[in-house]
C-alpha positions as CSV (number, residue, x, y, z in Angstrom):
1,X,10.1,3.4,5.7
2,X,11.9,0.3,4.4
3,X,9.4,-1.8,2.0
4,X,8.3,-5.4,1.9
5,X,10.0,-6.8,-0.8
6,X,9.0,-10.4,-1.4
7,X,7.8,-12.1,-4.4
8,X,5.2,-14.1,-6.1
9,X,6.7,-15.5,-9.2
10,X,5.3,-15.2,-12.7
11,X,5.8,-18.8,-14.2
12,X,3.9,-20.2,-18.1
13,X,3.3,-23.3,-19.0
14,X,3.8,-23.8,-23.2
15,X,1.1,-25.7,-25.0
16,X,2.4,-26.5,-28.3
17,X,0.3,-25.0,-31.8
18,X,-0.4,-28.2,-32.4
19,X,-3.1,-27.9,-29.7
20,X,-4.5,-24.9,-30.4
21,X,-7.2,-22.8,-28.6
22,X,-8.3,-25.7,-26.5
23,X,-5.3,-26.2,-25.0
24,X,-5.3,-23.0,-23.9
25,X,-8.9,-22.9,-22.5
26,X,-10.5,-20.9,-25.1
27,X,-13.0,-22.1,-27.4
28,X,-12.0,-24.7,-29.9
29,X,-13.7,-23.4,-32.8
30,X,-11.6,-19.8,-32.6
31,X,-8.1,-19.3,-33.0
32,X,-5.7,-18.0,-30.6
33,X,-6.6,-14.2,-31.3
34,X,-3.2,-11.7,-32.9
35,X,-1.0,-9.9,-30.7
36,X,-1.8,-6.5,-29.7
37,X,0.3,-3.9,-30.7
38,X,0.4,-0.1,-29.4
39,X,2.4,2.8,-30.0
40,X,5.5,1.1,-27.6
41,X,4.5,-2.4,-26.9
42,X,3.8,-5.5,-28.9
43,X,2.1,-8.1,-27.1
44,X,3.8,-11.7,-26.8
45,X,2.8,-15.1,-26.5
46,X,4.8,-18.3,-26.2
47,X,3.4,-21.8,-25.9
48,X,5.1,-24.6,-24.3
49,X,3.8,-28.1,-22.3
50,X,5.1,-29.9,-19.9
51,X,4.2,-32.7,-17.1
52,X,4.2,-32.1,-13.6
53,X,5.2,-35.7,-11.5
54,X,4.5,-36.1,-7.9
55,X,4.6,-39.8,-6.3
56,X,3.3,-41.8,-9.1
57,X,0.8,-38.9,-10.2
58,X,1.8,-37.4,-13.4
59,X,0.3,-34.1,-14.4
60,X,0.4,-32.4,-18.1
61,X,-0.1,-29.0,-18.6
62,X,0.0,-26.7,-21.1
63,X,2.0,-23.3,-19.9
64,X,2.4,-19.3,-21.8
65,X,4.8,-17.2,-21.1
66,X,4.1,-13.6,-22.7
67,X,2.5,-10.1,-22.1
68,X,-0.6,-8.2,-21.9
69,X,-0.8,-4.4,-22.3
70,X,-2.2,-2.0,-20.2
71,X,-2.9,1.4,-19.6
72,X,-3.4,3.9,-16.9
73,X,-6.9,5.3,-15.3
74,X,-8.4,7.6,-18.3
75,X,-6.2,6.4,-21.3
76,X,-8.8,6.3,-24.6
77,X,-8.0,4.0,-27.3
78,X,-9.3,5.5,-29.8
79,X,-7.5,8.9,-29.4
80,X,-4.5,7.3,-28.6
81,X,-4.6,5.2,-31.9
82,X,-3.9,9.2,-33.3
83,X,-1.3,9.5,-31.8
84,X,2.5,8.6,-32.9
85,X,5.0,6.7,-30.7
86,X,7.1,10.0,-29.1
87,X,3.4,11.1,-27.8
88,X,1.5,8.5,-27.0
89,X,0.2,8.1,-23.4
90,X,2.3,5.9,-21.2
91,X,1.9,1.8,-21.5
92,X,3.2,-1.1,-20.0
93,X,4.1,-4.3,-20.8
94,X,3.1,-6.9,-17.9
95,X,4.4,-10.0,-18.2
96,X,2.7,-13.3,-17.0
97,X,3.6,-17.1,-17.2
98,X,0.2,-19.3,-16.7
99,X,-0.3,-22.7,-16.5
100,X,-3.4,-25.1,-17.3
101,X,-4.0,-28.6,-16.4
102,X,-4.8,-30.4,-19.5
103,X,-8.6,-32.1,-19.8
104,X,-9.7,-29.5,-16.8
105,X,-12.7,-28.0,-17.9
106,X,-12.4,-24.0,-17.5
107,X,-15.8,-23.5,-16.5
108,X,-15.5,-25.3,-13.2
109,X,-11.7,-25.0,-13.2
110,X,-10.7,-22.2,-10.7
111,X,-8.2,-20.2,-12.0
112,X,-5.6,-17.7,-9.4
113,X,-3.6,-14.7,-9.8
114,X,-0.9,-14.5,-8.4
115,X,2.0,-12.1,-7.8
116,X,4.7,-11.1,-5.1
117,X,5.2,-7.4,-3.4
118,X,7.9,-4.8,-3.0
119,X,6.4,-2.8,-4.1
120,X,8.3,-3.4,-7.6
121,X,9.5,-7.1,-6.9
122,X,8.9,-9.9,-9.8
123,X,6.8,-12.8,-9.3
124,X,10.1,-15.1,-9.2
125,X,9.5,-16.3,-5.4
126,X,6.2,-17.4,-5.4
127,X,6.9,-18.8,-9.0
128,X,10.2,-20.7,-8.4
129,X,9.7,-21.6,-4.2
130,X,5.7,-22.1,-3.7
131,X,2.9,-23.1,-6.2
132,X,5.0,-23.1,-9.7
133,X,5.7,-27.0,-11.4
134,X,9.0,-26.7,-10.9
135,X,10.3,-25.4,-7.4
136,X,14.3,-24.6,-6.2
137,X,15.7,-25.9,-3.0
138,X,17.2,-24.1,-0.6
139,X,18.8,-24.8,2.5
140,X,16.1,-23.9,5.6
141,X,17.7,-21.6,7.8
142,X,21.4,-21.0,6.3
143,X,23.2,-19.7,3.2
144,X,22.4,-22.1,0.2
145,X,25.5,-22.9,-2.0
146,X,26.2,-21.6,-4.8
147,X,25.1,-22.9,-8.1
148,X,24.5,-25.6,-9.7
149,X,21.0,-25.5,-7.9
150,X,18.5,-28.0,-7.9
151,X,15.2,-28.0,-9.7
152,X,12.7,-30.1,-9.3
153,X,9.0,-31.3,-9.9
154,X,7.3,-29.6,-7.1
155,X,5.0,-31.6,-5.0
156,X,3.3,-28.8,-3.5
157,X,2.6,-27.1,-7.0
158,X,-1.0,-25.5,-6.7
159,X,-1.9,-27.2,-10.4
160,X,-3.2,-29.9,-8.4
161,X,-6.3,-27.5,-7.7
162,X,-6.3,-24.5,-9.9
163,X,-4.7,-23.3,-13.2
164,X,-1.9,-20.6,-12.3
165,X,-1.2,-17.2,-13.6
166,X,2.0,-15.8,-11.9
167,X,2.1,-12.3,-13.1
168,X,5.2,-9.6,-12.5
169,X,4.2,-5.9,-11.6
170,X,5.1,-2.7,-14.4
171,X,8.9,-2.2,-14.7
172,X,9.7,-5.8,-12.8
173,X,10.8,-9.2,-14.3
174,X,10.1,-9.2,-17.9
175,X,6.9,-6.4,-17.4
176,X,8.1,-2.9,-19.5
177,X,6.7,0.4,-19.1
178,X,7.2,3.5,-21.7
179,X,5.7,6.9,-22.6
180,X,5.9,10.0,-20.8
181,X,5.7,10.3,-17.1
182,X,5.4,6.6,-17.3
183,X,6.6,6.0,-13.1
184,X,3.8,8.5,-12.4
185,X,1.4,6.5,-14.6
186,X,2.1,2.9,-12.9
187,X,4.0,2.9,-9.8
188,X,1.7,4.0,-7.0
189,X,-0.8,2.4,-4.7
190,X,-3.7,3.2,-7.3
191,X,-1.9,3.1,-10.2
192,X,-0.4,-0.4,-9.6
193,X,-4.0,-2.1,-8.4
194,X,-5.8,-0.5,-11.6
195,X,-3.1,-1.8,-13.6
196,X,-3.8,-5.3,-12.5
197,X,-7.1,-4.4,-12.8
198,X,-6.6,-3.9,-16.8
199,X,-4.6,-7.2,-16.8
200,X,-7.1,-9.7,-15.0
201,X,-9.8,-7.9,-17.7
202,X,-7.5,-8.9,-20.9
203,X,-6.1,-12.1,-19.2
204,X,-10.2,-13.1,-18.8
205,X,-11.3,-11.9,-22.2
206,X,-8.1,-13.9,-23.8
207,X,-7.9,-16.9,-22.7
208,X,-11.7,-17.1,-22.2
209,X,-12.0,-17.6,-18.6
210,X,-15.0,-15.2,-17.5
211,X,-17.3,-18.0,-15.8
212,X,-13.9,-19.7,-13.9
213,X,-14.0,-19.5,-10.0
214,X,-11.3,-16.7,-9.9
215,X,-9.2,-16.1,-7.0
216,X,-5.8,-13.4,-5.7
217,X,-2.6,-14.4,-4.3
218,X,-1.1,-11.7,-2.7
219,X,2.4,-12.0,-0.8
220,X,3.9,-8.8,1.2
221,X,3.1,-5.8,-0.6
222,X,0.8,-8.0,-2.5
223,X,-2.1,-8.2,0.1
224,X,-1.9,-4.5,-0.2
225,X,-2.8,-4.8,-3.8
226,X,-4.9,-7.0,-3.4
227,X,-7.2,-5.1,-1.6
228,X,-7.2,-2.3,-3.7
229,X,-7.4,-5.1,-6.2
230,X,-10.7,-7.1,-5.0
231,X,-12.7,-4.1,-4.3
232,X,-12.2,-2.2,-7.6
233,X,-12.7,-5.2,-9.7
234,X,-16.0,-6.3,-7.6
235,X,-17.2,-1.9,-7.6
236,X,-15.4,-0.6,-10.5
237,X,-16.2,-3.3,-12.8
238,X,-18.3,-5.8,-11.8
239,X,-15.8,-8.8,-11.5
240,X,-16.6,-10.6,-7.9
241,X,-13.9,-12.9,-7.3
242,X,-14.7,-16.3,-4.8
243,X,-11.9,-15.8,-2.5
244,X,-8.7,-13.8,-1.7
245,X,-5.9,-15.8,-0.3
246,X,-2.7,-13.2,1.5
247,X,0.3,-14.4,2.7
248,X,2.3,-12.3,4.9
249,X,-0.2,-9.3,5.0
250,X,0.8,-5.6,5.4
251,X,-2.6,-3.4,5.0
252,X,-1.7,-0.7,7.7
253,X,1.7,0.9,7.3
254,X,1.3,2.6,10.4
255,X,1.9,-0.7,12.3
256,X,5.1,-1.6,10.1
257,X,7.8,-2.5,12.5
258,X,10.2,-0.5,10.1
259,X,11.0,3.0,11.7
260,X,7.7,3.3,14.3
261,X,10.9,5.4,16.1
262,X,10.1,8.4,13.6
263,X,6.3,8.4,14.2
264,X,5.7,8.9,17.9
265,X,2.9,8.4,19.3
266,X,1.8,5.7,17.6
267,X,2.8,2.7,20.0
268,X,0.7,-0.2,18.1
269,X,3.6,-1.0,16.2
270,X,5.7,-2.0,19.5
271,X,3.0,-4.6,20.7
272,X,1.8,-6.0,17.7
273,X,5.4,-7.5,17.0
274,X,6.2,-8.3,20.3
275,X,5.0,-11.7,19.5
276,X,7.5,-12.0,17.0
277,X,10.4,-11.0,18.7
278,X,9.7,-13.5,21.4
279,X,9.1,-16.3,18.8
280,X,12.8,-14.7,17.4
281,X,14.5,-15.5,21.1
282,X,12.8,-18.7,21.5
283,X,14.6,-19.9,18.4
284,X,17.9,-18.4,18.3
285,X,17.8,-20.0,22.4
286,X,18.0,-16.2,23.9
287,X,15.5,-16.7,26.4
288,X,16.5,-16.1,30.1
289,X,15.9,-19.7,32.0
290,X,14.3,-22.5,30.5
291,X,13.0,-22.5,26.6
292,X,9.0,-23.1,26.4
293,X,8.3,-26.6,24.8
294,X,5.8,-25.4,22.9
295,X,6.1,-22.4,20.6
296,X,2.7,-21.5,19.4
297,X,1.5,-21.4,23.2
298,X,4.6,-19.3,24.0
299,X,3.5,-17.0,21.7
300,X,-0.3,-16.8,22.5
301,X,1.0,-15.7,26.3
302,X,3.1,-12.7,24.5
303,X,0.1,-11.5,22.6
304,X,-2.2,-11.5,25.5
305,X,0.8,-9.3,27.0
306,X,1.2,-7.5,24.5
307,X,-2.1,-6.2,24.5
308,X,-2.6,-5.6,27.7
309,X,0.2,-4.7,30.3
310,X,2.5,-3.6,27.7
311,X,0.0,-1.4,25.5
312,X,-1.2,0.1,28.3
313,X,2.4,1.3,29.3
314,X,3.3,2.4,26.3
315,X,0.3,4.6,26.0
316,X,0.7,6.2,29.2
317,X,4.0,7.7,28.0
318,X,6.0,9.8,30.4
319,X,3.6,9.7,33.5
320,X,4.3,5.8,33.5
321,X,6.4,5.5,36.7
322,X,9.7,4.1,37.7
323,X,8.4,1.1,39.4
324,X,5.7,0.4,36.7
325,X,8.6,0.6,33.8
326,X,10.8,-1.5,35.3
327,X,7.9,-4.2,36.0
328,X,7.4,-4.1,31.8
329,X,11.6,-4.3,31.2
330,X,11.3,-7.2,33.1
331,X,8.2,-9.0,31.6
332,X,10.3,-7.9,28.2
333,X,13.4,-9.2,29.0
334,X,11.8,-12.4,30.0
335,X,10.2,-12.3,26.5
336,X,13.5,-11.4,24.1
337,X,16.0,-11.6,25.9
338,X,17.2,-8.0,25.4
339,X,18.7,-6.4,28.9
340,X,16.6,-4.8,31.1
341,X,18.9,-2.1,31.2
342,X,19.1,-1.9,27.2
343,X,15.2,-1.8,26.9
344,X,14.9,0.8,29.5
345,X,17.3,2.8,27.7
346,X,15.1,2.6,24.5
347,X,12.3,3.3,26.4
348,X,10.6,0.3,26.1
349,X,10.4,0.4,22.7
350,X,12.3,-1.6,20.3
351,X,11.7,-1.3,16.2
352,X,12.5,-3.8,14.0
353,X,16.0,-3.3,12.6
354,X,17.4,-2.4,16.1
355,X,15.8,-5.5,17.2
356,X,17.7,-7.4,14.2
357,X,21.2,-6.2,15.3
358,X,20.9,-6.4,19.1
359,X,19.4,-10.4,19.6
360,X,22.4,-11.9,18.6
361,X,24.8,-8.7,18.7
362,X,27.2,-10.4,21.4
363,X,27.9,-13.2,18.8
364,X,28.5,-10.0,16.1
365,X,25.6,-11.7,14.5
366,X,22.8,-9.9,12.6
367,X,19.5,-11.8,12.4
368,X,17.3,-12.1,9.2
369,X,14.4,-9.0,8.7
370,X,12.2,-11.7,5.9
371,X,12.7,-14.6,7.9
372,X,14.3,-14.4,11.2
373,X,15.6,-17.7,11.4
374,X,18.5,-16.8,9.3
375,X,21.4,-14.9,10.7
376,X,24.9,-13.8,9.2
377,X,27.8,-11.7,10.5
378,X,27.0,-8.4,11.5
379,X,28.6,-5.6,8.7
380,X,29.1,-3.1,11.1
381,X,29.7,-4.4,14.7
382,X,28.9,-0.9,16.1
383,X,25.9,-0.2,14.2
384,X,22.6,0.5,16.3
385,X,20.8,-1.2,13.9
386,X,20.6,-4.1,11.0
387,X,23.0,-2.9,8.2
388,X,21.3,-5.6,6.2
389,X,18.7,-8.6,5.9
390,X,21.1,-12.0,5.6
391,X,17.8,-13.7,4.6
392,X,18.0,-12.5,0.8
393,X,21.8,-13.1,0.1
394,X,21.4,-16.9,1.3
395,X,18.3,-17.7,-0.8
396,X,18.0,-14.9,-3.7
397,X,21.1,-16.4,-6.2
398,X,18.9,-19.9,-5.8
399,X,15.4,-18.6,-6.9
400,X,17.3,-15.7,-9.9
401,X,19.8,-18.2,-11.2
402,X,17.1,-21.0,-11.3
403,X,14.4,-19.3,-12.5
404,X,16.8,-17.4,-15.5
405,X,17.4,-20.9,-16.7
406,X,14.1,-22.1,-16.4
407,X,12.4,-19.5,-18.3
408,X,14.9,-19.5,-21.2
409,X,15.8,-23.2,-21.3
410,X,12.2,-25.1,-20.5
411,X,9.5,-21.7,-21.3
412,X,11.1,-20.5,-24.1
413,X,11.0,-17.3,-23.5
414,X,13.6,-14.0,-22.5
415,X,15.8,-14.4,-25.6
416,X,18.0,-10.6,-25.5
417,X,16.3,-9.9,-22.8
418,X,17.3,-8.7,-19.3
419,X,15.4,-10.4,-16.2
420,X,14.7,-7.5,-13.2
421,X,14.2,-9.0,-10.1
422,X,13.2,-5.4,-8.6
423,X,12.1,-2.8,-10.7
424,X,14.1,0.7,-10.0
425,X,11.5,2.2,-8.1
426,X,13.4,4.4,-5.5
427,X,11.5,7.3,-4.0
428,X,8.9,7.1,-6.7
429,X,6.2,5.2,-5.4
430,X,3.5,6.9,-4.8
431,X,1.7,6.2,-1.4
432,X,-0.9,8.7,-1.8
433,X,-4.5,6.4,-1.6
434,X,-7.7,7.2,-2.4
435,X,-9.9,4.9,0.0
436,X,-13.7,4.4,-0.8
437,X,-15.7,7.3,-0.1
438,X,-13.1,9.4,0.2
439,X,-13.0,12.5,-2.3
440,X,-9.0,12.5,-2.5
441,X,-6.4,10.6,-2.2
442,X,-4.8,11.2,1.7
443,X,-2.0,12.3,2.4
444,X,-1.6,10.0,5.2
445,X,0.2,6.2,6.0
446,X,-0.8,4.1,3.3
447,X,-4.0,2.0,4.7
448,X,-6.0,0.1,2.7
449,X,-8.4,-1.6,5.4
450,X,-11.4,0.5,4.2
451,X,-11.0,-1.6,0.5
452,X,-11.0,-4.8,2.0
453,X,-14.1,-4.0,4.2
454,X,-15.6,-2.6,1.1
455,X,-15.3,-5.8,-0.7
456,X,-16.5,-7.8,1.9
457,X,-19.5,-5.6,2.7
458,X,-20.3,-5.0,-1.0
459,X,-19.6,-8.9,-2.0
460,X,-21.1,-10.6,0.7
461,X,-19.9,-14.3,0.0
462,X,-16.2,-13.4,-0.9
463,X,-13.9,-15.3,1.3
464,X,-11.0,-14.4,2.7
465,X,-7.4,-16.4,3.8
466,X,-4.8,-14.9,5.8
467,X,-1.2,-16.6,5.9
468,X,1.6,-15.6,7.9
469,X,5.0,-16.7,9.4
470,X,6.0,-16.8,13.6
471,X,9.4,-15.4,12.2
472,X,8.2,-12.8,9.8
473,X,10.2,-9.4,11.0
474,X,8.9,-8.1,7.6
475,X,5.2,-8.2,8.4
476,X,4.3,-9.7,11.5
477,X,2.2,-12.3,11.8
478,X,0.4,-10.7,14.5
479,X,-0.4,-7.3,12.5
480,X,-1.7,-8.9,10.2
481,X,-4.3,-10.7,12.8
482,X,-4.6,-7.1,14.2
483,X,-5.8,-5.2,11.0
484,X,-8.3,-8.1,10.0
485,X,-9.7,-7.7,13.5
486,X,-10.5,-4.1,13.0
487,X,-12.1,-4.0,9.9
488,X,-14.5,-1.3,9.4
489,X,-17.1,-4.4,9.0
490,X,-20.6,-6.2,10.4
491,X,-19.4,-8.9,13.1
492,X,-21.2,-11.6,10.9
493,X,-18.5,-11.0,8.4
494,X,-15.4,-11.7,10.6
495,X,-16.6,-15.4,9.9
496,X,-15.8,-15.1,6.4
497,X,-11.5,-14.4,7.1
498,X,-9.8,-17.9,7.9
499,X,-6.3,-17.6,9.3
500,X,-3.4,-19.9,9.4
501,X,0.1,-19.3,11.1
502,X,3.6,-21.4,10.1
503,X,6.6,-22.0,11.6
504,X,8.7,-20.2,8.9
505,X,9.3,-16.6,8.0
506,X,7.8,-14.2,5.5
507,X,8.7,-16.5,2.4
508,X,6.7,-18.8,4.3
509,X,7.5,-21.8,1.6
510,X,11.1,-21.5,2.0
511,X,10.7,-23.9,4.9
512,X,9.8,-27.1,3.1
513,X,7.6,-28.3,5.7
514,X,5.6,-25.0,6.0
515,X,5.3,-25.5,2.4
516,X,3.5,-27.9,2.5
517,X,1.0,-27.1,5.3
518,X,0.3,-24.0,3.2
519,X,-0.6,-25.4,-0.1
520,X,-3.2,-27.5,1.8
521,X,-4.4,-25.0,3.2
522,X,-4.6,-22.5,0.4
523,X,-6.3,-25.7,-1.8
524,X,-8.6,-26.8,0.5
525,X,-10.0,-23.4,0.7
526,X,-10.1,-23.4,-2.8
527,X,-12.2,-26.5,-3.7
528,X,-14.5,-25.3,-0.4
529,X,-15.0,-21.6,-1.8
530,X,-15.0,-22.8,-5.5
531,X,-19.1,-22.5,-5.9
532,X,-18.2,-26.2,-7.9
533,X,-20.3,-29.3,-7.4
């Protein structure tokens, strides 16, 4: 199963010594506590400030760029303090840039974590092309040029509503992890939310931010986490957060579009991106007859078809007749613009990646898997699917080349050190998840719906925001809808999820105008969730 690799990028704002504590939202009568250290890891912390202009609105802040250590599920620190480096129990070093808005008050000033995917991707997407001060630009749908790329304030920068902590996951960015069977102890569904968990705790008690409306960003793999996330820091350890804002959600890996082929049976990943592949064709112009005007009505007529006419054929399997399957390759066609005799063929089912190479295959053209807008030539004309996603090589030199000179240049901070935009993760992720109430982790698809509906069930005013992209191949928009629709909830609480849908891809901020559309949205359900009068 191919992952969701997107990311939410860690980014720190400096406040110089000179302003001490209360620069830095802790109380002004106690200094800045000493680093940490543990048997691998020193902790780091370094200050910088800076000014965020928009229009004529100037905007100081004070920024940190450093890390927090953590430790996995039963570590004791007083046995470990025994122990000598070569056996101490396995560590990490998370790294984390935060921001603060100078004068804000941090008891009524909301505070959000945020972080990108993968699993294993740094925070350098979210960080450099969404809610960080600074933001890269890239071109919308194309390759960008290469470097110099431009940096600039960013207009859409969520300081404007909340202070910032970008945060990058064990073993990604500038995070470290050591001691034996350290993969085991950090890179796994569990492992990775209780992780955060441990952050958010030290991040609070640090920086003295206990009573601050708190809030998750999750983007791709991150709305996994952040389920996990929301519901063990609400039932583990009594930390209810006001809202939880996903972009690009992904809680159900059985209704990935990436390799549904190897899972048959299970037909719920064919319909629930159908939407997407129609929104695909009506942008690339592969529609048979005359393009819709309008593409968010298009795609409401897909969905209802989906659901319906299409799901129901698919689910009847191999006593669906001749006449019936040909009526569906039809309606398809109409929708994609795949052949009729191609999508018989595949019998009526299309994944993802096949999808990707065979819309624009008679052009040798391979279209984007992130964000579907984006095409480039096709490596392997003869393939049967996408060799590759064209979406990362046109933006990912931008947002790595920028943020490596930001982070050095204007935070001070990576001096000898090497920036890892994915951690080496390879096949040792562990999926394995332990839902609540369940004695053991299963050994099933990852799906972390039952956490979600914990936390809402269990916090009864937390607040939800879902976010997704038309052109999202990664995690379409319309599973995402799906999954939140069939939480294990009470109806009352369906109230309490808000959902908003762009015209962009996964990375839904790499199309400036989405960009903007989604900070407003994401602030104004800040300010409305924020308990603040």
């Amino acid at each position: 199963m191919r992952i969701i690799t997107i990311a939410l990028i860690s980014i720190a704002i400096l406040a110089s010594a000179a302003l001490g504590a209360a620069a830095l939202n802790t109380a002004p009568d106690h200094a800045p506590p000493p680093p940490e250290k543990t048997a691998h890891f020193e902790s780091e912390e370094v200050h910088s400030s800076g000014s965020l202009r928009s229009g004529l609105l100037a905007m100081p802040y004070d920024a940190v760029a450093g890390t927090l250590i953590v430790h996995p599920k039963g570590w004791d620190d007083t046995a470990a303090a025994a122990k000598d480096k070569n056996n101490a129990d396995a560590e990490a070093s998370m790294f984390y840039t935060v921001y603060f808005r100078k004068g804000a008050n941090p008891g009524s000033r909301p505070i959000t974590f945020l972080y990108n995917g993968g699993p294993g991707s740094a925070t350098v997407w979210l960080h450099m092309g969404a809610f960080g001060p600074k933001r890269v630009v890239t071109t919308d749908d194309s390759h960008t040029p290469a470097a110099p790329y431009k940096l600039v304030d960013n207009a859409y920068s969520l300081l404007d509503t909340s202070d910032l902590v970008f945060i990058d996951a064990p073993g990604a960015g500038f995070s470290r992890m050591a001691g034996k069977d350290k993969e085991k102890a950090f890179w796994g569904v569990d492992q990775d939310a209780y992780a955060f968990t441990q952050f958010i705790k030290k991040f609070l008690s640090k920086y003295g931010r206990w009573n601050s409306p708190k809030y998750l960003f999750g983007e791709s793999y991150g709305t996994t986490r952040s389920a996990v996330l929301v519901n063990e820091l609400a039932n583990e350890e009594s930390i209810d957060f006001n809202g939880v804002i996903l972009l690009s959600q992904i809680l159900n890996f059985d209704l990935s579009p990436d390799g549904p082929e190897f899972n048959p049976g299970i037909d719920l990943p064919y319909a629930v991106t159908l939407p997407t592949y129609a929104a695909t064709a009506w942008y690339h112009n592969r529609l048979p007859g005359k393009k819709p005007a309008d593409l968010v009505t298009f795609v409401r007529e897909v969905e209802h078809f989906a659901m319906s006419d299409y799901l129901r054929a698919l689910t009847v399997g191999g006593s669906l007749s001749p006449k019936e399957r040909l009526a569906i390759a039809n309606k398809l066609h109409g929708y994609t613009g795949l052949p009729v005799a191609y999508l018989l063929k595949a019998d009526l089912r299309i994944s993802g990646g096949v999808f990707d190479k065979a819309l624009q295959d008679g052009a040798d053209l391979t279209t984007g898997r992130i964000d579907t807008r984006f095409s480039g030539p096709s490596i392997d004309p003869l393939s049967k699917a996408a060799d590759y996603d064209p979406f990362f090589p046109a933006i990912g030199s931008a947002y790595v080349s920028a943020f490596n000179d930001y982070v050095r240049n204007q935070l001070k901070y990576g001096d000898g050190k090497s920036f890892r935009v994915f951690a080496d993760i390879g096949d040792n992720w562990d999926f394995k998840h332990k839902p609540p109430g369940s004695g053991s982790a299963l050994q099933s698809s990852t799906n972390v719906m039952p956490d979600m509906a914990m936390a809402l069930k269990t916090n009864p005013q937390l607040r939800v925001l879902l976010n997704g992209g038309y052109f999202d191949l990664a995690t379409p928009y319309y599973e995402g809808w799906y999954e939140m629709h069939h939480l294990p909830i009470p109806a009352d609480l369906q109230s309490h999820i808000e959902y908003e849908y762009y015209p962009s891809g996964h990375m839904v901020y790499a199309h400036e105008d989405s960009l903007k559309a989604l900070h407003d949205r994401v602030a104004d359900f800040i300010k409305r969730t924020s308990n603040v009068k």
